[in-house]
C-alpha positions as CSV (number, residue, x, y, z in Angstrom):
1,X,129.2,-42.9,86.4
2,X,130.2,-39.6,84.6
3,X,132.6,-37.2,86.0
4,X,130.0,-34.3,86.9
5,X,127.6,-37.4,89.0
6,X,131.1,-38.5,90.4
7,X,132.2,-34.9,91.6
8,X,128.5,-34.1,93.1
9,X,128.9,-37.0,94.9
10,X,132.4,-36.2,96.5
11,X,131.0,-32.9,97.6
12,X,127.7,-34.3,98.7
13,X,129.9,-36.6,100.9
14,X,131.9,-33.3,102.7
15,X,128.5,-31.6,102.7
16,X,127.5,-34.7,105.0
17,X,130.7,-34.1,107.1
18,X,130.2,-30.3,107.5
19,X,126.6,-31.0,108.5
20,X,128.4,-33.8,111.0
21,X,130.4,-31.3,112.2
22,X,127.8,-29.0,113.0
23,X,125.6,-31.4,114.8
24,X,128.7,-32.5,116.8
25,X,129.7,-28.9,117.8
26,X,126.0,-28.0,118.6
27,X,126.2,-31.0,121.0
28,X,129.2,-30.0,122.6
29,X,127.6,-26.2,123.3
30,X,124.6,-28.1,125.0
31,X,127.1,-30.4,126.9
32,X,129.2,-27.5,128.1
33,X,126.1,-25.7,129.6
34,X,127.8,-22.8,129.8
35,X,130.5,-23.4,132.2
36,X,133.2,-22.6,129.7
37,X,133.1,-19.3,127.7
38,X,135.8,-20.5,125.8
39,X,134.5,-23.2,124.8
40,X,131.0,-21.8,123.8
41,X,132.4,-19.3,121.7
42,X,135.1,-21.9,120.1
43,X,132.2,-23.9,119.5
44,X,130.5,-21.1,118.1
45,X,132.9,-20.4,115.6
46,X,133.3,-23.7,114.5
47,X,129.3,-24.2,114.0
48,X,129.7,-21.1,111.6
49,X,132.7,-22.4,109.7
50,X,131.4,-25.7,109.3
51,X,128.4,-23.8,107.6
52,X,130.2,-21.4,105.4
53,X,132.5,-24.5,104.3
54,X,129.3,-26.5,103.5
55,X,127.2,-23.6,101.6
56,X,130.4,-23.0,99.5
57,X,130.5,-26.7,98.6
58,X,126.9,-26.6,98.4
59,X,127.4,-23.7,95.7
60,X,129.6,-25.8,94.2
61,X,127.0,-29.0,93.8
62,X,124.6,-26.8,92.4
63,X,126.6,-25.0,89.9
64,X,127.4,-28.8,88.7
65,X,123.6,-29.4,88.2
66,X,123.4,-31.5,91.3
67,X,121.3,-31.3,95.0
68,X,122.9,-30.4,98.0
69,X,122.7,-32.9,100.7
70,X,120.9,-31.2,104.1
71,X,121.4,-34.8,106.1
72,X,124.3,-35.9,108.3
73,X,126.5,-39.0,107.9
74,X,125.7,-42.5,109.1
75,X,128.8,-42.6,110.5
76,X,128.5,-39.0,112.2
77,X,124.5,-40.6,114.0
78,X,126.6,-43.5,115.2
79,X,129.0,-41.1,116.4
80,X,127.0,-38.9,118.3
81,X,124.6,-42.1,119.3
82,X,127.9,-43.7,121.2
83,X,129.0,-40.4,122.9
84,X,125.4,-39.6,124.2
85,X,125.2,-43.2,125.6
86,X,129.2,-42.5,127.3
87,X,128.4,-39.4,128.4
88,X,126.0,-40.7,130.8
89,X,128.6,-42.6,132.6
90,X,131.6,-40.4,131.6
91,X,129.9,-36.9,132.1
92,X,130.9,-33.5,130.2
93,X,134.1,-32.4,131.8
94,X,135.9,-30.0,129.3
95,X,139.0,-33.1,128.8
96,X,136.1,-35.3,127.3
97,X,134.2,-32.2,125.2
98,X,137.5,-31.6,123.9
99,X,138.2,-35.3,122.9
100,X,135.0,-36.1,121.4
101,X,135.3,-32.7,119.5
102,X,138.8,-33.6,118.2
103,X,137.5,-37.5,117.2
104,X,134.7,-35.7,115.1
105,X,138.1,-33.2,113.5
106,X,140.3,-36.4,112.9
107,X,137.1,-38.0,110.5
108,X,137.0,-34.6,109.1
109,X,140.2,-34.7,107.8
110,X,140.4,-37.8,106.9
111,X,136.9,-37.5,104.4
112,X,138.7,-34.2,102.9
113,X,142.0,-36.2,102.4
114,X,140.1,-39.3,101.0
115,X,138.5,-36.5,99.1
116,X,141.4,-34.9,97.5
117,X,142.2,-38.2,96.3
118,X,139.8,-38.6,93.6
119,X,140.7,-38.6,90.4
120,X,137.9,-36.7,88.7
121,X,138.0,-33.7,90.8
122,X,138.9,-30.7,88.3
123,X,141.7,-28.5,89.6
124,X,139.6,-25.5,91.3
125,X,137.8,-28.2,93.0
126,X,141.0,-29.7,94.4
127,X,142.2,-26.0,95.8
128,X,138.7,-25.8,97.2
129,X,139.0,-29.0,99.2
130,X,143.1,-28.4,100.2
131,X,142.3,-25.0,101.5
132,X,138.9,-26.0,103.5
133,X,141.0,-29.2,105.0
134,X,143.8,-26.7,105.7
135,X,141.5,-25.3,108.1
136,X,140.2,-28.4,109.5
137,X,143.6,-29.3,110.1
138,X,144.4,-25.5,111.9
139,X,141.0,-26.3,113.9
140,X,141.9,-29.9,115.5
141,X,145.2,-28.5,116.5
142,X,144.1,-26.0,118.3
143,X,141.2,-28.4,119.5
144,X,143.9,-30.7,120.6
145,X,146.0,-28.3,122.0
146,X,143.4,-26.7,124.5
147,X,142.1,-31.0,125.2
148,X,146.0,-31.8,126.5
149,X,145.9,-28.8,128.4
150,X,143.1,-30.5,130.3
151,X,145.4,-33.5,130.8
């Protein structure tokens, strides 16, 4: 596999967790109904990070002569499959929003850390990735934060 099929790849992956992350955040405004402003508009933010961190990576994919990947994980379906099927016996109370929210972070961050370590990545690339998982990592804090609150 040659470097430039290698690094499409990588970013295709990220694109896939961005678009997870967007799915997962979009379920959480539905699951919140409303009841917490907070929430919707943290939600809201997040939706519009997770797409300004996947178009840039998108750009990225393109400029290397690849396709940018519009789907969502595997992982991410099974994800969302196994909280739709607890939340039916759980419900949506903000402590399990919050927890499923900061689950979907902690994958995140571990795809952009698995990420960053490939060897093929070219330099800009890797200050790409560290500064987009920077934020992820800002994010679940504060995700975390407002979930122990709850506790």
């Amino acid at each position: 596999m040659n470097t430039n099929t290698a690094t499409v790849e990588t970013l295709n992956d990220l694109i896939g967790i961005n678009n997870d992350r967007i799915s997962g955040y979009e379920k959480a405004l539905k699951d919140n109904k409303g009841k917490d402003t907070d929430l919707q508009a943290l939600f809201t933010h997040m939706i519009d990070e997770s797409r300004t961190m996947r178009n840039t990576l998108g750009k990225e994919v393109q400029g290397l002569g690849g396709e940018m990947e519009t789907g969502t994980t595997t992982g991410g379906k099974l994800y969302r499959a196994w909280m739709e099927l607890k939340s039916v016996f759980a419900g949506h109370d903000r402590h399990a929003i919050l927890s499923d929210c900061e689950t979907e972070e902690d994958a995140a961050m571990r795809a952009y850390s698995q990420a960053l370590q490939e060897k093929h990545l070219p330099a800009y690339l890797r200050e790409l990735l560290t500064q987009q998982r920077s934020t992820l990592k800002t994010e679940h804090d504060k995700i975390k934060k407002m979930r122990d609150a709850q506790a």
